[in-house]
Every structure is written in structure tokens, then in C-alpha cells.
C-alpha positions as CSV (number, residue, x, y, z in Angstrom):
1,X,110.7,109.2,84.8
2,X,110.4,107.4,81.8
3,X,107.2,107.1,79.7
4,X,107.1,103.5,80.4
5,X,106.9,104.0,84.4
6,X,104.5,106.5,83.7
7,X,101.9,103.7,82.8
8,X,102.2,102.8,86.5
9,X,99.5,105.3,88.8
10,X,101.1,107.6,91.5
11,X,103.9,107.3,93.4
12,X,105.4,104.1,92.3
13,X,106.3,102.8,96.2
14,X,105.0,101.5,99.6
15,X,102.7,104.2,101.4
16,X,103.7,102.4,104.3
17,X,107.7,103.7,103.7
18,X,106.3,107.0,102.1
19,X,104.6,108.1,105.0
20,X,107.0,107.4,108.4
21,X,110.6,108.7,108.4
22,X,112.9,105.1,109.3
23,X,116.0,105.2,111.7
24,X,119.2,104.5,109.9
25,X,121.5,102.0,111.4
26,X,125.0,101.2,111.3
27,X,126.6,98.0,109.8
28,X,127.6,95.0,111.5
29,X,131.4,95.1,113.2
30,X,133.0,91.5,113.6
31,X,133.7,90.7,117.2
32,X,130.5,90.7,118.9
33,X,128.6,87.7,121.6
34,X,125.1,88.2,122.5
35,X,122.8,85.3,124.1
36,X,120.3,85.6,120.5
37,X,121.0,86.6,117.3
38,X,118.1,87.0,115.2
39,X,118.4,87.2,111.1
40,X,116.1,89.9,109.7
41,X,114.4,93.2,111.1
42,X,111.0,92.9,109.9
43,X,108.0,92.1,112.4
44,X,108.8,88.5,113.2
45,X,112.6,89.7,114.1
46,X,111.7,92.9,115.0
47,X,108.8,91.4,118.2
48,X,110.7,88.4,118.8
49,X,113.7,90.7,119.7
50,X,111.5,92.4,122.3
51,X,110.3,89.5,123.4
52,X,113.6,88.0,124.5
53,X,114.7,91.3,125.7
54,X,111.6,91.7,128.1
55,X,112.4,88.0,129.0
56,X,115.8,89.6,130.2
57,X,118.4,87.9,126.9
58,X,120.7,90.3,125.3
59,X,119.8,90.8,121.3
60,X,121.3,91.5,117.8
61,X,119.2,92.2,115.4
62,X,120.6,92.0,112.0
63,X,119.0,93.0,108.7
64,X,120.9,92.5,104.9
65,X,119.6,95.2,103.6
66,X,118.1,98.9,104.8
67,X,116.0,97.6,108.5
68,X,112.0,97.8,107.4
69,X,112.3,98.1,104.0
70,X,111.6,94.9,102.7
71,X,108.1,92.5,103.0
72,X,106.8,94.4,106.2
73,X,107.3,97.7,104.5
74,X,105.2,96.5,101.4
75,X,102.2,94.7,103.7
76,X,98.7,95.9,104.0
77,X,98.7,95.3,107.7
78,X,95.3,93.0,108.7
79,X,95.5,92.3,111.6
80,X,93.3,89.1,111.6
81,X,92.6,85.1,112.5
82,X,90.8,84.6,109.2
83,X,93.4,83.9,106.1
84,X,91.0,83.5,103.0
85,X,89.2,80.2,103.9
86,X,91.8,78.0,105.9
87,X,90.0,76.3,109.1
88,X,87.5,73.6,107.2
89,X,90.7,72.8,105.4
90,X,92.7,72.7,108.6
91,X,90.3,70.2,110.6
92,X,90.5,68.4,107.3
93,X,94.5,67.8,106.9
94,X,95.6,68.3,110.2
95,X,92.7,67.9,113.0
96,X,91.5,69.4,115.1
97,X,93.3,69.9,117.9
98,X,96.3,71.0,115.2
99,X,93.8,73.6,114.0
100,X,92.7,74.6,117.3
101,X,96.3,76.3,117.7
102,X,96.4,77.9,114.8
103,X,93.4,79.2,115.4
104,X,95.0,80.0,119.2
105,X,97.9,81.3,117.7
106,X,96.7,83.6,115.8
107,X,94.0,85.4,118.2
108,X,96.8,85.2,120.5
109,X,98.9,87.2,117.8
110,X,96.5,90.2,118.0
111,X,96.2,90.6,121.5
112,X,100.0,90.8,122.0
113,X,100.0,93.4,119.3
114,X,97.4,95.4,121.3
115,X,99.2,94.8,124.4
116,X,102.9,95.8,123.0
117,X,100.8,99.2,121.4
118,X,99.1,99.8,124.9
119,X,102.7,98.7,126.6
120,X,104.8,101.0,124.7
121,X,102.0,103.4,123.7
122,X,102.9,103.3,120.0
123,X,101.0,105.7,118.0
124,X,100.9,103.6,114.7
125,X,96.8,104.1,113.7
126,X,95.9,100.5,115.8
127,X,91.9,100.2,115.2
128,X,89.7,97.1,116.1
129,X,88.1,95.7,112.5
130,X,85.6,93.4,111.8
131,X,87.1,91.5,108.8
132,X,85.6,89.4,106.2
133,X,86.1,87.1,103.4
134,X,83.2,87.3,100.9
135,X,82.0,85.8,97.6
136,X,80.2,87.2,94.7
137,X,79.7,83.6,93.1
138,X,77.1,81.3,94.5
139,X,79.4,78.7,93.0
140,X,81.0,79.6,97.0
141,X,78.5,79.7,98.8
142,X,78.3,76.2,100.3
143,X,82.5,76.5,100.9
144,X,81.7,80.3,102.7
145,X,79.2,78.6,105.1
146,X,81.4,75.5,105.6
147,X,84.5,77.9,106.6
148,X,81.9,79.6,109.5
149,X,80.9,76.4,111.1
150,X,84.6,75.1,111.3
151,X,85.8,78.6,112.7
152,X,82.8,78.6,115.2
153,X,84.0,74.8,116.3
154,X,87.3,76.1,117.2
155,X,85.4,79.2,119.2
156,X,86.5,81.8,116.6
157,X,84.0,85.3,116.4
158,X,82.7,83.8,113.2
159,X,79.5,84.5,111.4
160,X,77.9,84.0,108.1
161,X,76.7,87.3,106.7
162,X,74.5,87.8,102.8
163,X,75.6,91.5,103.4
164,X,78.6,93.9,103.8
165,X,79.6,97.7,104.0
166,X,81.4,97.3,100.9
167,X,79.4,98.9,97.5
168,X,79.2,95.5,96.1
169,X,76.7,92.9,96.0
170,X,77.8,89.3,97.5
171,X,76.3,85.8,97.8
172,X,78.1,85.5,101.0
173,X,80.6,85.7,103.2
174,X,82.3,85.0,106.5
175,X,82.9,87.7,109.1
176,X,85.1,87.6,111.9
177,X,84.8,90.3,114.8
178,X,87.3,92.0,116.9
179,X,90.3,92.1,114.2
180,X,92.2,94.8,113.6
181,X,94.4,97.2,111.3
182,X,97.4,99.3,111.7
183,X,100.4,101.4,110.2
184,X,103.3,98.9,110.0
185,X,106.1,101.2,109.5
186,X,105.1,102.9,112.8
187,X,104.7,100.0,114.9
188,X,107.9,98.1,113.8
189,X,109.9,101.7,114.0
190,X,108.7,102.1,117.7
191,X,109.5,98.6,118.8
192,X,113.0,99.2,117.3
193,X,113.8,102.0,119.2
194,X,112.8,100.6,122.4
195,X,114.5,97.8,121.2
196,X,117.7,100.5,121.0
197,X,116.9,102.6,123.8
198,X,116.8,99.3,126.2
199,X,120.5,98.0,124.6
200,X,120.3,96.2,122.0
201,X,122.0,95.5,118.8
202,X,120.5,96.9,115.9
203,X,123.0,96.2,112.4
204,X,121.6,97.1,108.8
205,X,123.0,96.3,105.5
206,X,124.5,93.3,106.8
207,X,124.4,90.2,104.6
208,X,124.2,87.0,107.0
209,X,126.1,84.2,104.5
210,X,126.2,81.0,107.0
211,X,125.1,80.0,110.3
212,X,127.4,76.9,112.7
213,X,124.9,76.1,114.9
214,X,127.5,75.1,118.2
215,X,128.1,76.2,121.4
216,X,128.0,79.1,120.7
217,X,126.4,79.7,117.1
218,X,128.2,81.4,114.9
219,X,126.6,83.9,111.8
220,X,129.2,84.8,109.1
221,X,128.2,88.0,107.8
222,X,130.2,90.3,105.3
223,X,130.9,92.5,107.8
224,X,132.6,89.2,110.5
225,X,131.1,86.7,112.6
226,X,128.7,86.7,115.2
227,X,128.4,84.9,118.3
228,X,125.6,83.7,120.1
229,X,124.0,81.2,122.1
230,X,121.0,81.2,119.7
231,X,120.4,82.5,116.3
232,X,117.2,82.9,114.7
233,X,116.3,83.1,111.0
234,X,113.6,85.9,110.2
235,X,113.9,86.1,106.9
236,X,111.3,85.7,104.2
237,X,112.7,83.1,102.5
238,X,115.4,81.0,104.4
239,X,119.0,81.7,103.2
240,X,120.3,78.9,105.1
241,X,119.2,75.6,104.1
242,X,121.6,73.0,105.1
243,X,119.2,70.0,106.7
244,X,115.5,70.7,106.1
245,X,115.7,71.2,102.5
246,X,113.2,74.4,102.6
247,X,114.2,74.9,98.8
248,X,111.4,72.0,97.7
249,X,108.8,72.9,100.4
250,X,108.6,76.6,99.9
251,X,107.3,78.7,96.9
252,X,107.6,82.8,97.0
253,X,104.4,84.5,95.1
254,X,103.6,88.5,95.0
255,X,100.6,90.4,94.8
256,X,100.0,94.0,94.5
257,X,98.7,96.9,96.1
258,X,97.4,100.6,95.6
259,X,96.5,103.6,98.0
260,X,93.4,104.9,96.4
261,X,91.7,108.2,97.5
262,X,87.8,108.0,96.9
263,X,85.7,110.8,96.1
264,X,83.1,109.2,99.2
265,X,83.7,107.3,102.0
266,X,85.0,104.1,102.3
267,X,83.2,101.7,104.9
268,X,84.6,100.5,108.1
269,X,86.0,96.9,107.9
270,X,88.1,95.1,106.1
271,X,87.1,93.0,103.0
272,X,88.7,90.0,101.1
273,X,87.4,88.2,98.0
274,X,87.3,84.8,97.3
275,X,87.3,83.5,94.1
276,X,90.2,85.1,91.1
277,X,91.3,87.6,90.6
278,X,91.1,88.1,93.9
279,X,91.0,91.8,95.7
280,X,91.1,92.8,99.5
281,X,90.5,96.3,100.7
282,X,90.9,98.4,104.2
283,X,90.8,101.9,105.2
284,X,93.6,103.8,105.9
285,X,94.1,107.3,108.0
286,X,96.3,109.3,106.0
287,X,96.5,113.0,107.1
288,X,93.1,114.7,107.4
289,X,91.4,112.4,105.0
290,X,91.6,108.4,104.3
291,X,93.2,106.1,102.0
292,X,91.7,102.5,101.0
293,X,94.7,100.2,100.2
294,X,94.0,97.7,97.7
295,X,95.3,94.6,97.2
296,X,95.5,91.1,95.3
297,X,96.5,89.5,91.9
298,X,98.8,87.0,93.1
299,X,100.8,85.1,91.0
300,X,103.8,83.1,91.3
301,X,107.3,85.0,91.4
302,X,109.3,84.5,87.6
303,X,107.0,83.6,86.2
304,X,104.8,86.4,84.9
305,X,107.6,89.4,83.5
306,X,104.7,91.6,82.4
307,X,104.1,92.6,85.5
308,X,102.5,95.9,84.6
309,X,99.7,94.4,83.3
310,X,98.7,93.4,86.9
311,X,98.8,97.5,88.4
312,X,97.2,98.1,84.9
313,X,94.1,95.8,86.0
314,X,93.9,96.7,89.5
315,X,93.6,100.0,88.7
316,X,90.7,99.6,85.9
317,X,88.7,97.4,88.9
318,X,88.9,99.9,91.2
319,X,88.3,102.9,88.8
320,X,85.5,100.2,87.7
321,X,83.8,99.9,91.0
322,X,84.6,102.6,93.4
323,X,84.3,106.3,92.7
324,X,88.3,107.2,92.8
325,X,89.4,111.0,93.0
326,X,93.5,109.8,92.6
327,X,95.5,106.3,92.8
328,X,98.1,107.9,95.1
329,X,100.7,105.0,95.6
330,X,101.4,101.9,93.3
331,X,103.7,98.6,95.0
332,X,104.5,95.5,94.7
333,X,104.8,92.8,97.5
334,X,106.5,89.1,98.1
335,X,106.0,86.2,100.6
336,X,107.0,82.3,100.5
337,X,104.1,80.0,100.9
338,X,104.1,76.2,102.4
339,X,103.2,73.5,100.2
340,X,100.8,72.7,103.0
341,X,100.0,76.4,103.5
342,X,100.5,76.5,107.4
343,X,103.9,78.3,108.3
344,X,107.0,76.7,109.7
345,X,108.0,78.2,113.1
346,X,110.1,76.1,115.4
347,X,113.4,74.2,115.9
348,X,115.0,74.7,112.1
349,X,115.8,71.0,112.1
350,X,114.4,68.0,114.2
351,X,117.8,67.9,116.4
352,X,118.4,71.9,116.1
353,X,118.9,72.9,119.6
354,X,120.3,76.8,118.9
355,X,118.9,77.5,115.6
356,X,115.3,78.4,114.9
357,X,113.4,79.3,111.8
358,X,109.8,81.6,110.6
359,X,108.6,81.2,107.3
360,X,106.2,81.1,104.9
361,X,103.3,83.2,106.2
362,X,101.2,83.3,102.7
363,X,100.7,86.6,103.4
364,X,99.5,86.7,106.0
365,X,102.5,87.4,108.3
366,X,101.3,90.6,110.8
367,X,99.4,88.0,112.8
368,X,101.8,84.7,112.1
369,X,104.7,86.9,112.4
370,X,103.5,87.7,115.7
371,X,103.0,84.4,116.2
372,X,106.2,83.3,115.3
373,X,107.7,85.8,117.6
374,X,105.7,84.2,120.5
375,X,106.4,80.7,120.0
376,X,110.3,81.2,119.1
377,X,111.1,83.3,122.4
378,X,109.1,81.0,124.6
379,X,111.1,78.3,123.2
380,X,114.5,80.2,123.4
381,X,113.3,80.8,127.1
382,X,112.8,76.9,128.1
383,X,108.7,77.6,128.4
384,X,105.9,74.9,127.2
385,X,104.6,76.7,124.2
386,X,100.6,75.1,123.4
387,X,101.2,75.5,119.2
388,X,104.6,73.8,118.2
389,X,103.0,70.9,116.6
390,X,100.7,72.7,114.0
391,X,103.5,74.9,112.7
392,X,106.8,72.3,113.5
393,X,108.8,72.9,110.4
394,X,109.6,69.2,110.3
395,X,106.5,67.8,110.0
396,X,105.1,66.8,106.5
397,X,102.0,66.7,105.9
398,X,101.1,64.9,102.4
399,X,97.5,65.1,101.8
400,X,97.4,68.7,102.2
401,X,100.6,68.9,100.2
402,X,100.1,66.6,97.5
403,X,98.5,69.4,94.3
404,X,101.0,72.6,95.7
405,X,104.1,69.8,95.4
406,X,103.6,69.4,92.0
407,X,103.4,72.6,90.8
408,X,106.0,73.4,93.2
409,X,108.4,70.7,90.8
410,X,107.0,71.9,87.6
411,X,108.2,75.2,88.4
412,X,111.7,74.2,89.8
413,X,112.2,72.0,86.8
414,X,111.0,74.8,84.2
415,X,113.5,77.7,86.6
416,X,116.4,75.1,86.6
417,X,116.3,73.3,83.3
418,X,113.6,74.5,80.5
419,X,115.1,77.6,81.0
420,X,118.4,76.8,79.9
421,X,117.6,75.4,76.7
422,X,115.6,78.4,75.3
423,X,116.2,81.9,75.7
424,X,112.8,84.1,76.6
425,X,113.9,86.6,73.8
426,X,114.8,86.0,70.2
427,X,115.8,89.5,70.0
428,X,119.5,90.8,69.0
429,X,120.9,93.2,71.8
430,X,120.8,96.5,69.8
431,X,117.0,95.7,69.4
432,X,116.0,96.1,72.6
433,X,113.9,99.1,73.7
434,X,114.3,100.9,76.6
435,X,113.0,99.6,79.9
436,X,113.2,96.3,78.4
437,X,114.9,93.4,79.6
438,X,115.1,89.8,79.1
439,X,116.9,86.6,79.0
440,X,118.5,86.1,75.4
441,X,120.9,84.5,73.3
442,X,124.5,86.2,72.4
443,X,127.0,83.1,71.1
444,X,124.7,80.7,71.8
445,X,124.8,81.2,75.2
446,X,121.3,82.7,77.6
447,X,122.5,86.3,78.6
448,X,120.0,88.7,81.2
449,X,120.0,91.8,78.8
450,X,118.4,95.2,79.8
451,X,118.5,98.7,78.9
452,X,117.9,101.7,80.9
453,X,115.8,104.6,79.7
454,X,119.3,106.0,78.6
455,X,120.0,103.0,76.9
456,X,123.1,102.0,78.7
457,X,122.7,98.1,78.4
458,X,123.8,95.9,81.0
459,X,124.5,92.1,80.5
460,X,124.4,89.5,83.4
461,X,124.6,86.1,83.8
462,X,120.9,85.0,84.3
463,X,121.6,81.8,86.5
464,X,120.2,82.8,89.8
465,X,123.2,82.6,92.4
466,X,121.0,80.7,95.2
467,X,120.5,77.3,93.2
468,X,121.3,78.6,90.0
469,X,117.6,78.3,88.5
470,X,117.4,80.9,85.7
471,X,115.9,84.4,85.9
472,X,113.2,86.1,84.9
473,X,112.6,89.6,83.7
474,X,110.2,92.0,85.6
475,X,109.0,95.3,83.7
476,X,107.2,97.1,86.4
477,X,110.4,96.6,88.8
478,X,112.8,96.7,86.4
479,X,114.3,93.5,88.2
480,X,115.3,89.7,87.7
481,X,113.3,87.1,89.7
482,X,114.0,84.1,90.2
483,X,110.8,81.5,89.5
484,X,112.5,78.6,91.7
485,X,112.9,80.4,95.5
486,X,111.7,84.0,95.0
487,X,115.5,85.1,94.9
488,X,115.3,89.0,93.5
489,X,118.1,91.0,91.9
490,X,118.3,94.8,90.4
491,X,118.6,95.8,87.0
492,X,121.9,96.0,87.6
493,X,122.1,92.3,89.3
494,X,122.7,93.6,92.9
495,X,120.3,91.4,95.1
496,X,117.2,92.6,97.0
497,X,115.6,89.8,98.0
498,X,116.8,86.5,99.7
499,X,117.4,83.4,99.4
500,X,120.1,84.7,97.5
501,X,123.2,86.5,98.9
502,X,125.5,87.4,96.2
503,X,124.8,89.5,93.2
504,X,124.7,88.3,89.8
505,X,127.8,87.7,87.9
506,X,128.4,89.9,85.1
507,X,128.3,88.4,82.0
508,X,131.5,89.5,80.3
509,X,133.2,87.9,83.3
């Protein structure tokens, strides 16, 4: 490892991936027909593929890349109603009765994950939480106590509380009983071999290019086409965007996360901060002993390339305020967010009648993923489902829209056009150090430029092959991001993370 990585504490990956052993599965073969194909193998795909199976449909599950290692894999599994402080916004910009399901939906969400665990009985560390959002600012307070009386209204386990578990003093915070936490990897891995063991399809490293929705649908992938009655897209970030124009409603943003093993123990519960920079923390079982996973520092994707800076600040809060023996594991995670921060799960398009789509779960996506799963099967299945309208991805919804839109433009416009008049780096090739990369100037024309620790140097083209938006460098992951849609590529320019699904062109090409 080079000294550069070393800057980033322990192993420099998921815990989640780290600690369960994944099935391998083959790729895609051309020539298949199933009644539901669903597009990507994390826990929306991965649930909503037992759910139509239990519901008696036939099921290929599809996955561009290796199945779980992608945004479930990188989670830090809450299970739990309360996202941040959502419902007194809710009531606000979408009513009540809209908040009321996805209030519904969500408790609903956690129950069928306890059922499928109890179903199935998955060993995958499932524990009832209470979990809570807190502040430390009375600046707040008065938001905090607003948030409890809008859960409570919609008959959510809300309370207002001055005090936690955690070592830390608060002004406040909102507490909501009977959540829950779990390992990820071990859930999603038992559901898929069920999933297996019962007959269906399971295909990994296969890239789905296109969907026709017909009678039948058909998915090109880059192994052959698909058939099916229904296809569903799973996927973080939709790859397909023909009608709906997800592209301009839909920003990705990561955050970041540590296993941390305390010298003392960690309370019960789990804990999310308000106001910036903002931190949650949970316990984990790991072994014989615990792990707390820590997480936060979100910012948008492209758009910060010293991304070390953000493990190097987690770790000097936690070292800061909790007695740490060892930072075991270091990662970094992605998800799209709504302009209007409520997911789309539905019909892709108004007059879709075979295609369906789950996106933009803010990170939030163990509980809406579930969610999605739910609704999507029950609609697949012909069955009245009581949330459609608070999560239709057609609906627009322009007060609670209005500030996220335009930074959501700024951003395209700076990804698709600042960033083709100016390079990011002034420097000449031979000057770059290595573990470096950026976007800079050879002829006059913007070249992605990086060198390895060896200091083999690899030139790409740095327009970002989903809409073309220029890239950005990212140190810590030594990997191009695209600021526009969240598209992610490898040093190297191979993708590994959608919307995009070709690589980037080489430059001398």
C-alpha cells in the first residue's frame, strides 16, 4: 500500500463485505423468459424478488457488477421510520394523508424485515433499537420538538427526550421506539439463496444497456436479451431514462463511514445528529466484542476530489469524543436523492404498464428499499397498495422542490459546461505525483490524468459517458465521479457505479 492510502485508518473497505463470505454467480446467457425481471441485486431487488416469488411469479435477478457489493454492501443498516427530521416537512409539502404513508410505509418496512428474518430464520444480528435524531444546538430545539408532534400526529413511537445514552451532551432530540439494526450482507446473502434454492435466476456481472417495455419487455444486456412480462429497475441511480427525465430530478451524494473499536462500551441505540457536519452512530456485534459504525459528512458526488480530508475528520471527531482502542475499517458510500427528498417507487412513467422503478432513498434505503419492494410486487401482482401516491415517481411536487432544483442546475451546468472550459489542474503530465489524478490540459484539450503508485500514467477522456458531464477526481478512491448523475469510473475508467454503462474512452483513441 502506498504511503498516501496509509493516511486512510484500517482496512480501507465495507465491514459489512469484510465480514460474510458472498456467493458467486454466473453471468447472464441470452435466451431466457421469466414473468419479472428485476435490474440490480441489492435489498430493493434482492426482497422484491422474494416477494414475487412467494406471490408464485418466476424471477431474474440481474446485477452489473459483483451481486451485494455495491450501496447495500457500504450501508450502515438502521433499520428505522425516522430519516433526520422529515414528517413536519411532509405534512407541510405534501399533507397529511401523503405523509401518513410514508409514515405507513416505512413501519410497515421493518415489520416485513422481522417477518422475512423470523420466516427464513436468517441469522444476520436483527436487534430492536430505539433510534434518535438529536441536537447539540439550541438553535434546533424548537425544529426537534416540531418533528415529535408531527410524528405523534401520524401515530409514530415518537418522543421528545433532553437526554441520551450517548457520552455527549444535547439540547434535544427526538426518539423513536421499536427500530431496529442488522448485518446487511447477511440478510441480503440469505434471501438470495432462498431466492436460488426456490428457482430463481440469479446473473452477476451483467450490464443491463436498454429496456423495450412491450409485451413482453425486453432488457438488452451485454451478455443478450431478456424476456419478461415485467422488468423492474433497482438500481441506485436509473440507467434507463427514456420518458421521466430522472437525470434533472435526481442528485447522487456520499458520506462516510468507520468501524471503530472503543476501549468502553458503547450504549444501546442508535444516534443521528442534526445540524453539520453531521454524524450517526450504532453498535455493531462483531466476534466476541462490538464495533460502533460511524457515519456522516455528506457532500455531493464530483464535487469535493479531496475526499480524504473527510476520513481524516471523522476520524479526529471520533478520536475527539469517544475513547477509541483501533479505527478498524474505513468506506465510503453513495445514494441519489429527490429534489423533493421522498423516493420514487412506482409505474416508471405515467402510462408504463410493465416497467417499474425505486430510487432515491437519501440514504435511507434498508427501510424504503423495503418499502419499495412491497409496493412494486403488490403492483406487479394486481393488489390495491395504500402508498402509491406519496412516492408516484410522476408526481412533482414544487414547493418542496424549489431550493434542491436549483442547486441541482447549478451543478449540471458547472458538470456539463464550466467544466469544459477550464481544466481542474494546471499541471504538465510528468508533474504529477503518485496517487494523483485530475482533469488537465494536454493540446488544449481537458485530459483525466492519473498515476499509480508505480507511476504508470493513464490518460482518459474525462466526459462522463452517461450525459457526457465532465469528471471529477477522487483521492481516497482513486476514482472519477461524475458531479451531474453520480456516474463512477476506476482509475483506469472501467465503471463502478451507474447511471453510466460504458467505460471511459481512452484518451489516445
Amino acid at each position: 500500500m502506498s504511503e498516501f492510502f496509509k493516511r486512510i485508518e484500517g482496512i480501507h473497505e465495507s465491514y459489512w463485505s469484510e465480514s460474510s463470505v458472498l456467493p458467486e454467480f454466473q453471468r447472464f446467457r441470452s435466451g431466457l423468459f421469466v414473468d419479472v425481471a428485476v435490474l440490480g441485486a441489492g435489498i430493493t431487488g434482492v426482497t422484491t424478488a422474494v416477494l414475487l416469488q412467494q406471490a408464485g411469479y418466476s424471477v431474474a435477478l440481474l446485477e452489473a457488477r459483483r451481486a451485494n457489493k455495491s450501496v447495500t454492501a457500504h450501508t450502515t443498516a438502521k433499520i428505522t421510520a425516522l430519516h433526520g427530521l422529515i414528517y413536519h416537512d411532509l405534512i407541510k409539502n405534501f399533507g397529511r394523508e401523503q405523509a401518513k404513508q410514508y409514515a405507513d410505509a416505512n413501519i410497515a418496512a421493518i415489520d416485513k424485515i422481522a417477518l422475512l428474518i423470523q420466516s427464513f430464520d436468517i441469522d444476520c444480528d436483527f436487534s430492536r433499537q430505539i433510534f434518535a435524531t438529536y441536537t447539540q444546538s439550541q438553535d434546533y430545539v424548537d425544529e426537534i420538538r416540531s418533528e415529535v408532534e408531527s410524528a405523534k400526529s401520524l401515530n409514530l413511537p415518537a418522543s421528545f427526550q433532553t437526554t441520551l445514552a450517548l457520552p455527549l451532551s444535547i439540547k434535544g432530540a427526538v426518539q423513536f421506539e421499536h427500530q431496529a439494526r442488522f448485518h446487511p450482507m447477511k440478510y441480503v446473502r440469505s434471501l438470495m439463496e432462498i431466492l436460488q434454492s426456490k428457482g430463481a435466476y440469479i446473473f452477476e456481472n451483467t450490464i443491463a444497456t436498454n429496456i423495450k417495455e412491450d409485451e413482453p419487455c425486453t432488457v438488452e444486456t451485454n451478455q443478450g436479451e431478456l424476456k419478461a412480462k415485467h422488468a423492474v429497475i433497482a438500481t441506485i441511480y436509473p440507467f434507463f431514462d427514456y420518458k421521466p427525465m430522472f437525470f434533472s430530478r435526481l442528485y447522487a451524494s456520499r458520506s462516510y463511514a468507520m468501524a471503530v473499536r472503543m476501549k468502553e462500551k458503547f450504549p444501546d441505540g442508535m444516534y443521528y445528529q442534526k445540524e453539520l457536519p453531521s454524524y450517526a452512530f450504532r453498535i455493531q456485534p462483531d466476534k466476541n466484542s462490538e464495533l460502533v459504525i460511524v457515519s456522516g459528512l455528506d457532500h455531493r458526488t464530483g464535487e469535493e476530489p479531496h475526499t480524504l480530508n473527510y476520513y481524516q475528520e471523522m476520524s479526529a471527531f471520533v478520536k475527539k469524543h469517544f475513547n477509541v482502542e483501533k479505527i478498524e475499517y474505513s468506506w465510503s458510500t453513495q445514494d441519489s436523492i429527490t429534489l423533493d427528498g421522498v423516493p420514487y417507487i412506482g409505474r416508471y412513467a405515467r402510462d408504463s404498464r410493465y416497467l417499474y422503478v425505486a430510487t432515491g432513498y437519501a440514504k435511507w434505503g434498508m427501510t424504503t428499499g423495503t418499502a419499495a419492494a412491497i409496493i412494486i410486487s403488490d403492483l406487479i401482482a394486481g393488489r390495491t397498495n395504500p402508498w402509491t401516491e406519496v412516492f408516484d415517481p410522476s408526481r412533482f411536487k414544487p414547493t418542496a422542490s424549489a431550493e434542491q432544483l436549483a442547486s441541482h442546475l447549478v451543478s449540471g451546468i458547472g458538470g456539463f459546461v464550466l467544466r469544459r472550459m477550464k481544466s481542474q489542474s494546471h499541471k504538465e503530465v510528468e508533474e504529477f505525483n503518485p496517487d494523483e489524478g485530475a482533469v488537465t490540459s494536454i493540446d488544449f484539450k481537458n485530459v483525466a490524468v492519473c498515476k499509480d503508485e508505480k507511476g504508470q500514467v493513464t490518460k482518459l477522456n474525462p466526459a462522463c459517458t452517461h450525459m457526457k458531464c465532465i469528471v471529477s477526481w477522487n483521492d481516497a478512491e482513486r476514482s472519477w465521479d461524475c458531479p451531474c448523475h453520480g456516474s463512477r469510473f476506476n482509475h483506469d475508467g472501467k465503471v463502478m457505479q451507474g447511471p453510466a454503462t460504458a467505460n471511459l474512452e481512452s484518451f489516445d483513441s
